[in-house]
C-alpha positions as CSV (number, residue, x, y, z in Angstrom):
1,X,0.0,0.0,0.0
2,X,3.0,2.3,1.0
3,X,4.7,2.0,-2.5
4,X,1.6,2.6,-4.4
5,X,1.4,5.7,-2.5
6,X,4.5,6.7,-2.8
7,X,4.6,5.7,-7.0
8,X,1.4,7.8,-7.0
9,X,3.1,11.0,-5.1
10,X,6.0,10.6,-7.4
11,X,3.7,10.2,-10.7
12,X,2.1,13.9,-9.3
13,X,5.8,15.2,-8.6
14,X,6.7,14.4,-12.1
15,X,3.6,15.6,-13.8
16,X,3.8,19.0,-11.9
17,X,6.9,19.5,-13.0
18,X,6.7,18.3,-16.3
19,X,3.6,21.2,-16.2
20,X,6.0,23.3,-14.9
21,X,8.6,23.2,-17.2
22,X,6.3,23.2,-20.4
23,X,3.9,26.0,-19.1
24,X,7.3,27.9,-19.2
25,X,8.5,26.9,-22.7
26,X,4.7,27.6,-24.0
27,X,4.8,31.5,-23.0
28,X,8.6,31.7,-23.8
29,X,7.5,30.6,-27.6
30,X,4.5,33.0,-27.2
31,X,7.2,35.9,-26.5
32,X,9.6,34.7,-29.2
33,X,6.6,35.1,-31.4
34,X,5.2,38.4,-30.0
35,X,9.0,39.9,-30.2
36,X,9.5,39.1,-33.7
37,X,5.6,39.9,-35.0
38,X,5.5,43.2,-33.6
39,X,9.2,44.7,-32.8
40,X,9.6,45.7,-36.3
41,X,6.4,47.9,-35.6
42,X,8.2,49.7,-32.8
43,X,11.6,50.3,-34.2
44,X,11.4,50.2,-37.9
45,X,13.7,47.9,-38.1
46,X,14.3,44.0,-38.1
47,X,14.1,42.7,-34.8
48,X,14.6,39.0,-33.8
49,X,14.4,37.3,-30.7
50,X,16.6,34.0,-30.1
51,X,15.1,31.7,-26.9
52,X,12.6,33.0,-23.9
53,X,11.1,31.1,-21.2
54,X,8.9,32.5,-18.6
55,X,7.5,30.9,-15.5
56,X,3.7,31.3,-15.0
57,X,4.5,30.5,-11.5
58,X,7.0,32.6,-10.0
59,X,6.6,34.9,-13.0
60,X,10.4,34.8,-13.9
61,X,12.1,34.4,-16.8
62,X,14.5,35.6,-19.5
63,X,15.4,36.1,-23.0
64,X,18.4,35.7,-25.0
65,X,19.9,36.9,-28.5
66,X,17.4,39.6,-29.2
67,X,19.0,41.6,-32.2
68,X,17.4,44.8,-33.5
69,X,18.8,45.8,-36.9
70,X,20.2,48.7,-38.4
71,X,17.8,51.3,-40.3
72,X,18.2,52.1,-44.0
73,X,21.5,53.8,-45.1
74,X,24.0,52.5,-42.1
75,X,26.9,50.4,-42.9
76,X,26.4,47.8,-39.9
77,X,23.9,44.8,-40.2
78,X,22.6,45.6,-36.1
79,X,22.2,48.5,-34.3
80,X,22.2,46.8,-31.3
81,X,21.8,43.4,-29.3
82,X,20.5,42.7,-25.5
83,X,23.1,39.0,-25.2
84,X,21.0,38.2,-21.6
85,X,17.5,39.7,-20.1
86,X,15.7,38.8,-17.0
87,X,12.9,39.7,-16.3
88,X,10.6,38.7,-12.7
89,X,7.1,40.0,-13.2
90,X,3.9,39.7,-10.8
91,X,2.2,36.3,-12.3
92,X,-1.6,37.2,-11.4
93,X,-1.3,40.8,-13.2
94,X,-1.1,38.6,-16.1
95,X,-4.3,38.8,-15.8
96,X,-5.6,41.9,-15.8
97,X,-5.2,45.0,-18.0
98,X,-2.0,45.9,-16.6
99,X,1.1,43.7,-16.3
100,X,3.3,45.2,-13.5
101,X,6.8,44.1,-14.0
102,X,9.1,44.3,-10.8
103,X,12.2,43.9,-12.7
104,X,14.0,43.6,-16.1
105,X,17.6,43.5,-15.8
106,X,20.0,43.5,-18.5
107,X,23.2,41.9,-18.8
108,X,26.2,42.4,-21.7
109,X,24.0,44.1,-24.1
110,X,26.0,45.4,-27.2
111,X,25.5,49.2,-28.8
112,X,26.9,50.1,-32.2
113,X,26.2,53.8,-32.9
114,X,27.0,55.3,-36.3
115,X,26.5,58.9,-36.7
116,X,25.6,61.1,-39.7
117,X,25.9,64.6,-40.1
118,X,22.1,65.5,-38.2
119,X,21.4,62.2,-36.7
120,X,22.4,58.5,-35.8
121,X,21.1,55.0,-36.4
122,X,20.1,54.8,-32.7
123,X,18.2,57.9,-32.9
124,X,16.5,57.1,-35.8
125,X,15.2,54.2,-34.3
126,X,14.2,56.3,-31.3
127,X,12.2,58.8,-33.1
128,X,10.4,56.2,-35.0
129,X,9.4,54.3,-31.8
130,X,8.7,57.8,-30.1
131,X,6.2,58.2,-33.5
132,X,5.1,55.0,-34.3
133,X,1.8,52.9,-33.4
134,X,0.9,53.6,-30.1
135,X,0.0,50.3,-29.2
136,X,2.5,48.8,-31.1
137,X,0.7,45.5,-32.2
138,X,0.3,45.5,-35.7
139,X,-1.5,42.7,-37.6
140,X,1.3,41.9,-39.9
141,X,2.5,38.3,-39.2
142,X,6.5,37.8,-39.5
143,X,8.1,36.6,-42.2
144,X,7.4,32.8,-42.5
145,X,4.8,32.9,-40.3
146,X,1.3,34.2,-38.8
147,X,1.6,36.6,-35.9
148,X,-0.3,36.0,-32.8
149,X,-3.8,37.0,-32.3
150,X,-4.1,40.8,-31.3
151,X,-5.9,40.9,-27.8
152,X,-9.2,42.7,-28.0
153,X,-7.5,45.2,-25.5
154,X,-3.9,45.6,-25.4
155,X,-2.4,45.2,-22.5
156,X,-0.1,47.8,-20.6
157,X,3.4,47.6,-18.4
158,X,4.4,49.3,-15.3
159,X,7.9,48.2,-15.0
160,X,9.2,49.3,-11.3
161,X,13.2,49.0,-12.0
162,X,14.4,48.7,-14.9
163,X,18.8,48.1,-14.9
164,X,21.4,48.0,-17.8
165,X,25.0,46.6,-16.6
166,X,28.2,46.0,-18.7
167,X,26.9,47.5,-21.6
168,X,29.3,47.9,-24.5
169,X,29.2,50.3,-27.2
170,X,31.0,50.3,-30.8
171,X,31.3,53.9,-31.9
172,X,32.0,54.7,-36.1
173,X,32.4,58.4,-36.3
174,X,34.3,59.8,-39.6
175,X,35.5,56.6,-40.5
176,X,36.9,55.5,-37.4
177,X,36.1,53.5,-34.8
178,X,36.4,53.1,-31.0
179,X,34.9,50.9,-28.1
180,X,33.8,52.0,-24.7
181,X,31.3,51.2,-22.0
182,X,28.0,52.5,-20.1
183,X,27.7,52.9,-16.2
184,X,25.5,51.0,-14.6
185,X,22.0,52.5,-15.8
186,X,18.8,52.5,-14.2
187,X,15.6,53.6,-14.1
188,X,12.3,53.4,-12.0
189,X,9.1,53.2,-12.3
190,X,8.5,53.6,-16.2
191,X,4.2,53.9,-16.9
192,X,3.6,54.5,-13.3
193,X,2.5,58.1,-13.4
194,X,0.2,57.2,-16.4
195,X,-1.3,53.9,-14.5
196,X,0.5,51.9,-17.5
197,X,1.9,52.5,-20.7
198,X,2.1,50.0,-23.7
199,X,4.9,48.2,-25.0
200,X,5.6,50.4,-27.3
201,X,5.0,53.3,-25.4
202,X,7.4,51.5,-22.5
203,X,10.5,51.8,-25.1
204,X,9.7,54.7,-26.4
205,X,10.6,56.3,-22.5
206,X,13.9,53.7,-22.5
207,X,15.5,54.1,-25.2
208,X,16.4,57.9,-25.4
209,X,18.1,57.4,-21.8
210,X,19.6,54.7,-23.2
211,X,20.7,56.5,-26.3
212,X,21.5,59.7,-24.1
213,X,24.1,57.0,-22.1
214,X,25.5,56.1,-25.3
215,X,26.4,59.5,-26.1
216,X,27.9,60.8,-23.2
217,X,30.2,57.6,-23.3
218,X,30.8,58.5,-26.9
219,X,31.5,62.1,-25.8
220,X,34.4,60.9,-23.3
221,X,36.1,58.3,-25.4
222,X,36.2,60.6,-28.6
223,X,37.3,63.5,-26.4
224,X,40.1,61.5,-24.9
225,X,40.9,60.3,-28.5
226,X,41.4,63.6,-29.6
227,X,43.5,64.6,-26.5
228,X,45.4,61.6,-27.5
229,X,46.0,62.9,-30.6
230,X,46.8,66.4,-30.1
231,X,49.6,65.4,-27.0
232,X,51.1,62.8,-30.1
233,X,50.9,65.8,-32.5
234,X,52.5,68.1,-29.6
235,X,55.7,66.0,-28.8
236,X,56.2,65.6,-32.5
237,X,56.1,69.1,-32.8
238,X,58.6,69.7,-29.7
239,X,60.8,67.0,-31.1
240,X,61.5,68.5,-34.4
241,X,62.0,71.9,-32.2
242,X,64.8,70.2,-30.5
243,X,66.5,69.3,-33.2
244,X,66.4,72.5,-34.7
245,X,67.7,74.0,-32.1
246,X,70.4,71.2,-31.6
247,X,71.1,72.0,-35.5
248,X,72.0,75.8,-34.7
């Protein structure tokens, strides 16, 4: 009697998290799908999304090789890519009208900004986010595919913390190019004073602090380049002086 019991408790231990796991892998798909349908909506660009998962549970989960392309006229293939995200979200919000999202954290994400004479890749994709559909579902379906089913009401995010760390960034300016990095960035509490913002709306608030980080680390490293440059021009100018005066 004992070790049908226990075979029965362990048949319900597996099951659960056989649930478990799958339940995750289910709404990780529904993401993958979601990110590639409609992120090309939001930035104007080609955006693709590699592997999610997400726990209907505990309502974590994360997302990995999410690539968002270059616009029209830039010589790189991506403007930028987020290598890790995690995110831990409030499972019952799910829901309701509102999804409030305690946390999305972002780890190694990679930022290659190529400026023209008025503008930049990255701020290109800004200002078409900034101007594009506000609740950034469209019914186009990605390529090879049919995009999910648009939700009679869209749903809206409250996202409490939101933190960048060891971001790199790949700067092209007048041919050349240097690397440097972004301080730890974060930011609180994006949709709250509107009671909840839409996706789009959501990185439409992130991305120009994002883009404003980018640029003050752009600022720096090309300034110190150029102070690099000038101190290398100097003490070639001092050393033909010297010799000059060694000559006379």
């Amino acid at each position: 009697m004992k070790s049908k019991s226990l075979l029965l408790l362990l048949g319900l231990l597996v099951a659960v998290v056989a649930g478990y796991l799958l339940a995750g892998r289910v709404l990780g798909h529904v993401a993958v799908r979601a990110v590639n349908a409609y992120g090309p909506d939001i930035t104007g660009t080609t955006v693709t999304l590699g592997r999610a998962s997400l726990s209907p549970v505990t309502g974590r989960g994360w997302m990995e090789d999410l690539v968002v392309g270059n616009p029209a006229g830039y010589a790189g293939t991506k403007a930028f890519s987020l290598g890790h995200l995690e995110i831990a979200l409030q499972p019952v919000s799910l829901l309701r009208d509102t999804v409030m999202i305690d946390e999305i954290l972002i780890r190694q994400p990679e930022f290659n900004l190529e400026s023209k004479l008025t503008t930049s890749n990255l701020q290109e994709i800004v200002d078409h986010a900034k101007s594009g559909p506000s609740s950034g579902e469209s019914e186009k379906a990605p390529a090879g595919g049919t995009a999910p089913s648009a939700p009679a009401r869209a749903k809206k995010l409250i996202v409490h913390q939101f933190v960048l760390v060891d971001a790199k960034v790949k700067l092209s300016v007048a041919g050349v190019e240097l690397a440097t990095t972004i301080p730890r960035l974060e930011l609180n509490e994006i949709g709250a004073a509107k009671g909840g913002v839409t996706p789009a709306e959501a990185v439409s608030e992130v991305l120009p602090q994002i883009l404003q980080a980018v640029i003050e680390a752009g600022a720096k490293t090309t300034g110190t380049q150029d102070l690099k440059v000038r101190a290398k021009e100097l003490g070639r100018q001092l050393k033909d002086a010297a010799r000059e005066i060694f000559r006379k």
